[in-house]
N, C-alpha and C positions, 0 to 999 in steps of 0.2 A: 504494500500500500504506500503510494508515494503520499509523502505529508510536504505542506505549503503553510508558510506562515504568511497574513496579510492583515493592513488595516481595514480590509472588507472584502465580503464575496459576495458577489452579484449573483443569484441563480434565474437566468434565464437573461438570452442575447439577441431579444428584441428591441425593438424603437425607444423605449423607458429604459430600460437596463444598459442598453450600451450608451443612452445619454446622459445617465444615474453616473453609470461608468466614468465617462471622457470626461466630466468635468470636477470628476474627485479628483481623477489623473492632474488633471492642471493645475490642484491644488496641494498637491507632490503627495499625493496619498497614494500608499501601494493598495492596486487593484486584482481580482480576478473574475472572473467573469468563468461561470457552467452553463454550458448550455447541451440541453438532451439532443436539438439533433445534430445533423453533420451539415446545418449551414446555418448565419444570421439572418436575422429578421422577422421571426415570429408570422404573422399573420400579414408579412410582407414578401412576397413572393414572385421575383419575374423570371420568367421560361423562355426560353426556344421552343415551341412546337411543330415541326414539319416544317421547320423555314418561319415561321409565326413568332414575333415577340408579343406574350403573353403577359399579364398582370393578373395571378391568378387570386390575390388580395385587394388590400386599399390600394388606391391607385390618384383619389382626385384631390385638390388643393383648390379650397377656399378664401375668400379675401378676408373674413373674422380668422381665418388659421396665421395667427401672426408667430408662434414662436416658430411653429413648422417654417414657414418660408422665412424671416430670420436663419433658420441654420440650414436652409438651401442656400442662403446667399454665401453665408459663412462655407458652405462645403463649394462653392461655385456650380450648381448646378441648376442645369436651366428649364425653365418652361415653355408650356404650348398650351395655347387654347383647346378646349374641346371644339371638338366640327359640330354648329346649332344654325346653320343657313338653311333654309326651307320651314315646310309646317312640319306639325309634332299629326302621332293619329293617337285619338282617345278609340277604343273598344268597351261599349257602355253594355246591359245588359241582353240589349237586341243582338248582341253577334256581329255587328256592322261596323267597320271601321269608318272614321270619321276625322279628316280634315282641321288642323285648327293653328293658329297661330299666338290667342293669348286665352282667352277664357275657354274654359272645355265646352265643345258644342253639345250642349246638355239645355234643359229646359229654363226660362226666366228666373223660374222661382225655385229650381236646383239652385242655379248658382250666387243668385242671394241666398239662401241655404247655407252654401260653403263660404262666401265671404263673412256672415254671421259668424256661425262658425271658427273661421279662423282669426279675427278680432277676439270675438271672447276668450280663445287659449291664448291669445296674443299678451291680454288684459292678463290673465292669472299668471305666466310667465312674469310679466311685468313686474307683478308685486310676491314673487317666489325666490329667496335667495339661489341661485346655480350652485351655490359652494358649502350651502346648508339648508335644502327643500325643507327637512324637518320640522325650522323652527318656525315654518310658518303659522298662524294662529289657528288654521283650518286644517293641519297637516293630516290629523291622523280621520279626518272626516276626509280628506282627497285623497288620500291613500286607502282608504274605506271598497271604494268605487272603482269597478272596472273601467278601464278606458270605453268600452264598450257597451255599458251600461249609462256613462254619462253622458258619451253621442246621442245615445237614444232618445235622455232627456229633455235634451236639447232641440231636435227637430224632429221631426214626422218622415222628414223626405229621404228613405232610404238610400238614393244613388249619393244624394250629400254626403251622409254618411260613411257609406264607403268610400269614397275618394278621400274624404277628411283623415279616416278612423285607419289608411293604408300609408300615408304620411310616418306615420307611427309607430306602427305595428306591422306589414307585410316587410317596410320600408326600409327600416330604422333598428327597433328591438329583433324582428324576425320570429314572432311571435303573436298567436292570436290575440287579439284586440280583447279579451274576455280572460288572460292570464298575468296582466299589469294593469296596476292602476294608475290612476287620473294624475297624481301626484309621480309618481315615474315617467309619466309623457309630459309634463311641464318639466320636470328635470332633464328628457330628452331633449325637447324643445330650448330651453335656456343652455344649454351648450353649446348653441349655437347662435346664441344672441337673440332669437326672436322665433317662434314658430314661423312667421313669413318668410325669413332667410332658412330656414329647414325646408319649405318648400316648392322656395325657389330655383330651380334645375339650373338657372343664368347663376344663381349665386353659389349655391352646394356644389356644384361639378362646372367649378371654373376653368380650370388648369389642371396641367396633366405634368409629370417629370422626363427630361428626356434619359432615356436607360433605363424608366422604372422607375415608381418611389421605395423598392427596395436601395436603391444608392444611397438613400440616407445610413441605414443601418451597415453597409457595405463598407461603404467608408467611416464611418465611425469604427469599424471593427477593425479597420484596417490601421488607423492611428495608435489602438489599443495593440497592435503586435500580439504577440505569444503572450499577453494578457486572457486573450479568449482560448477557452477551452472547447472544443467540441465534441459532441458525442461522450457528453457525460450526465445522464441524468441522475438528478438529487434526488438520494434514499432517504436521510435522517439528518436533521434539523435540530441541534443538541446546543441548549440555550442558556445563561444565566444571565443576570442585571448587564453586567459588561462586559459578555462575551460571547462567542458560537460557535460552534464547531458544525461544518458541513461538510457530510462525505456521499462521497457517488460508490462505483463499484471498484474504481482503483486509486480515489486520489482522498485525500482527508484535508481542508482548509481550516486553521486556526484562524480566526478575524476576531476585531472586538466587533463589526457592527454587519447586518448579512440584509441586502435588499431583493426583498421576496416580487419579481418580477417576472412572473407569469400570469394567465388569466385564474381568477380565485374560483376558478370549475376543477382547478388542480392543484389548488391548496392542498385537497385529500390525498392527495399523490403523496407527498414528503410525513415522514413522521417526525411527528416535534418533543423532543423530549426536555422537559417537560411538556405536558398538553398543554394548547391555548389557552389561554380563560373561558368558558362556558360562553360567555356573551361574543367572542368568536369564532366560536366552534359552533352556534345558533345562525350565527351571520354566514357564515361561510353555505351553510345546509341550507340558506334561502335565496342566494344569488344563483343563476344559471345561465348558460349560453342557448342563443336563440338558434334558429337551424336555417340555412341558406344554400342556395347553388347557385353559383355563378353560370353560366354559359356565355362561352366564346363561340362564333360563329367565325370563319375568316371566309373572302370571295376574292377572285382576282378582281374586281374591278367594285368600288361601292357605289352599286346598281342604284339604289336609296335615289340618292343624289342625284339624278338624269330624268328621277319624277316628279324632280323640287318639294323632297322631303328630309330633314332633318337627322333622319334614322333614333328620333325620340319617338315611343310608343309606349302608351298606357294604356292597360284596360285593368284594371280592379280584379273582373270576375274570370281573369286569364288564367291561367297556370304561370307562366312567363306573365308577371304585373306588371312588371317597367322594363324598357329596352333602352338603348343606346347609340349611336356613333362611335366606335372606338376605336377609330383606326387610328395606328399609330403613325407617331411623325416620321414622314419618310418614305411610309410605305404606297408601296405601287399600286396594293392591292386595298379593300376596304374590308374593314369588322365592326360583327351586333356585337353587343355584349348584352346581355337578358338577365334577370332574378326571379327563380323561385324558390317560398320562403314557408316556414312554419309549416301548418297541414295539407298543403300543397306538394311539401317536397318532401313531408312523409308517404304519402299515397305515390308518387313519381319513384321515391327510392325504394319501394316495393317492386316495380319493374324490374323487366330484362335491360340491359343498356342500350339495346337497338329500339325495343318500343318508346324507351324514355326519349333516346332521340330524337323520334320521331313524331313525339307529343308537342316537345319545344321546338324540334321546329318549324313543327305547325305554326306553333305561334308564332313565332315571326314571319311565316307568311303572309298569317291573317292580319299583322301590322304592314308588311311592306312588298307582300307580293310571292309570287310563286319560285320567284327567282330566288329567294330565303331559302328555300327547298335543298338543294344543293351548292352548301361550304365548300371548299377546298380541304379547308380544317377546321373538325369541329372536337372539342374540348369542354370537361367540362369542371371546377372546381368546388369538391367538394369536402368544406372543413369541418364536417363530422365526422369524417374518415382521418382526419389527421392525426395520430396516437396524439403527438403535445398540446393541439388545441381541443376538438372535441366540439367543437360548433363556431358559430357565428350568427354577428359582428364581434359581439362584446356580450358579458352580462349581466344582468337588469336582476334588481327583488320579482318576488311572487309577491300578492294582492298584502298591504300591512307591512310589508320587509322595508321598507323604506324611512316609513316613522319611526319603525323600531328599532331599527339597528344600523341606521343611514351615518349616527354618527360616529360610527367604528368603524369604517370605509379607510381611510386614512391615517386611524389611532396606531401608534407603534406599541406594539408588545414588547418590553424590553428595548435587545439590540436589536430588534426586528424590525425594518422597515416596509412597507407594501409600495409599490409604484409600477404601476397598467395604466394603462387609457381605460380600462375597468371602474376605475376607481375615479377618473377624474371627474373634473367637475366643470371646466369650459374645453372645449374639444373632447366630451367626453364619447368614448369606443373609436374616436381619431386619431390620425399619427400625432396631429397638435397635443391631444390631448397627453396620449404617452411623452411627448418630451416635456409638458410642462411639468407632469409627472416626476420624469427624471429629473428634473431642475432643482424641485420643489424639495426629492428625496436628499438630492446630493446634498443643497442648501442644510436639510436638516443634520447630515451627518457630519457638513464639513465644516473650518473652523467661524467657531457663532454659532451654530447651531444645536450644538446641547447633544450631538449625536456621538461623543466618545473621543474622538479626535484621532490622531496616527497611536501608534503603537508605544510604549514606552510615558505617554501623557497620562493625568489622572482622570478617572472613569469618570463622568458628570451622574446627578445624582437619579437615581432610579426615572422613569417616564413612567408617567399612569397610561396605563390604558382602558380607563372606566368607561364605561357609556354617559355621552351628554355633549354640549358644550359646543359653538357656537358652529365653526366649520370644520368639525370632525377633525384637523389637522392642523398642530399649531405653524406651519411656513403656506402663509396664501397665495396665491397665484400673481400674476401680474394681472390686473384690473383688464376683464372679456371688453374688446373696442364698442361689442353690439347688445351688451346686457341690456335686457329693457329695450331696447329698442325697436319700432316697428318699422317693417319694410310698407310703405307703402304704395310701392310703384308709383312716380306721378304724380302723386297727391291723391289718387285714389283710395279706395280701399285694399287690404291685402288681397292680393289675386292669387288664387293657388297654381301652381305648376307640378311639375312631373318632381319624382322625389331619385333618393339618387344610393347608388353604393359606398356606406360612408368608409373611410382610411383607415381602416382600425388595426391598431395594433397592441 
């Protein structure tokens, strides 16, 4: 057993961990970094497929994502617009695809409906802290309520509803609209500044990385040298006031301080000796990942485009809810990229792999034509299959989990620290979110921070990790640019749009 002594181990070398990482480093902290598989970047992923460069994760970059592009500029890495010339087609309940370029071509009083609608979440975001939902004065009455129960409330007009209530839930959590409540889609919503910037498709799915937004994590790891380890996953997690000891299956890490960075669906994985505190061992058994498939479609030529359409499609009552343009910069050829999500891509993933093909990409036919029919390369990404993650985007409490134990999300146990985009609180289940994450982590462990300091220093005095207290984590964020704020289009009212695949890491 090779043993390592360090002033910290990082377990897991994704987008929060190796950002946790690079900036201890800077701050001459010895680091080490475990990561279970045999590559960086967590739930950041780009492929060659058949000749295809693929984005089999997060992939898009927002203008609320300010630490993210910050350390694009810092790593010199460049952007590109997403391709959004032409109309979008909505697929409403009739089956019939339909034309549209701002408002979904739905009925009058549908879409006052949905503008309704998304004012009033707009309204209760407004007045919901992002970085502590909880202490809202109504918390454990909005966390009461399904997201799907309080749509109901609210209007009569079913198609409203659905498009509203997919925002959310198909969208977003990746989960039926009837297994989160009301107060975890305002916390979804406020990490993004404003539910109108969540579902605005011009704002959510800005920009794209050239190489991938796995480049962040790439190079990060690549600054860190023989810092990262790979293909070592963490068995036991061996803990006191000012120390840790973390071992895989051949190496053993002495640290004083150990940052737990993976998603907390795999918290259960590592044993902690001693056990958590009860009130995290509660919290951990109430967050879960939602379930997603990506589908790449690739064509030599994007067909889309020659019928003066956008290659944006929605339909709610699809299998395939939301489609895309995703071809990448450079390429000759054009690519969909499609989501199906929750009990959609439960009943899909009881197929064979040729019927399942054959269901999606239907549906992009029924968005853009028959010529969808046959890809060049067709792929499909799915992270329930991934041994280290185990679902997607990120995840969310069950109905109450948020009141209840929302403010242990961030609380350190000891020398333990948590830092995910899971956990955060503005780019939350985003690559944003994961570095600020990181930032927030490093901040707490490095010097000022009360997190133990290098090796050889004196321990700083025990951390509580009780339940309470205002934003679960005493280092806050940098102040979100679009807190509160509403997108109004124009002076209009918020106008819903196509929702999008958020960057999660």
């Amino acid at each position: 057993m090779e043993e390592i002594e360090s002033d910290v181990v990082v377990i897991g070398a994704g987008a929060s961990g190796l950002t946790a990482a690079d900036a201890l480093v800077a701050e001459g902290f010895d680091v080490v970094v475990l990561e279970a598989r045999d590559r960086v970047g967590g739930r950041l992923w780009t492929r060659e497929i058949e000749g295809a460069v693929l984005e089999l994760g997060g992939q898009w970059v927002s203008p609320d994502q300010t630490a993210l592009i910050a350390l694009l500029e810092r790593l010199g890495l460049e952007t590109y617009e997403r391709y959004r010339e032409g109309q979008a087609v909505y697929v409403g309940a009739s089956g019939v695809p339909a034309r549209f370029e701002r408002d979904f071509p739905v009925a009058a009083s549908t879409q006052q409906a949905i503008e309704a609608l998304v004012a009033e979440v707009d309204r209760l975001v407004a007045e919901t802290d992002v970085r502590a939902p909880w202490t809202h004065p109504r918390a454990a009455e909005l966390d009461a309520i399904s997201w799907q129960a309080w749509l109901a409330s609210q209007t009569d007009d079913v198609e409203a509803r659905a498009i509203v209530s997919l925002f959310i839930a198909e969208a977003m959590l990746t989960k039926p609209a009837s297994a989160f409540s009301l107060l975890q889609a305002l916390q979804m919503a406020g990490s993004a500044g404003s539910f109108s910037n969540l579902v605005d498709d011009e704002f959510i799915l800005d920009k794209r990385v050239v190489g991938g937004l796995q480049q962040v994590p790439l190079q990060l790891a690549a600054g860190l040298g023989d810092r990262v380890r790979l293909g070592q996953p963490v068995r036991t997690v061996v803990w006191d006031d000012d120390s840790v000891v973390v071992s895989t299956d051949t190496l053993r890490v002495h640290a004083r301080r150990a940052v737990v960075a993976v998603p907390p669906n795999l918290y259960g994985r590592l044993t902690f000796a001693p056990a958590l505190p009860a009130a995290q061992q509660q919290l951990h058994q109430h967050l879960s990942l939602g379930l997603v498939i990506k589908v790449h479609a690739v064509y030599d030529r994007p067909f889309w485009r020659d019928a003066g359409l956008s290659g944006t499609g929605f339909g709610p009552g699809l299998a395939l809810h939301e489609a895309y343009d995703n071809t990448y910069a450079g390429s000759e050829g054009g690519t969909l990229v499609g989501f199906v999500s929750d009990t959609k891509a439960d009943a899909l993933l009881l197929l064979d792999a040729e019927t399942r093909r054959e269901r999606l990409l239907g549906c992009l036919a029924t968005y853009f034509g028959p010529e969808a029919l046959t890809p060049r390369v067709y792929y499909e990404s799915d992270w329930a299959s991934e041994e280290w993650t185990r679902g997607a985007y990120a995840a969310s409490f069950d109905l109450g989990g948020l009141s209840r134990w929302g403010s242990l999300l961030r609380a350190t146990v000891g020398p333990l620290h948590w830092s995910t985009s899971d956990v955060a609180a503005e780019g939350f289940q985003h690559v944003d979110g994961a570095i600020r994450m990181g930032q927030e982590t490093a901040a707490a462990v490095g010097p000022g921070g009360g997190g133990g300091g290098r090796r050889g220093t004196p321990p700083p005095p025990p951390r509580a990790a009780a339940p309470g207290g205002g934003g679960g984590g005493a280092h806050p964020a940098p102040p979100h640019p679009n807190r509160g704020a509403l997108n109004t289009r124009a002076g209009g009212p918020p106008a819903p749009a196509k929702v999008s695949m958020p960057s999660s890491a």
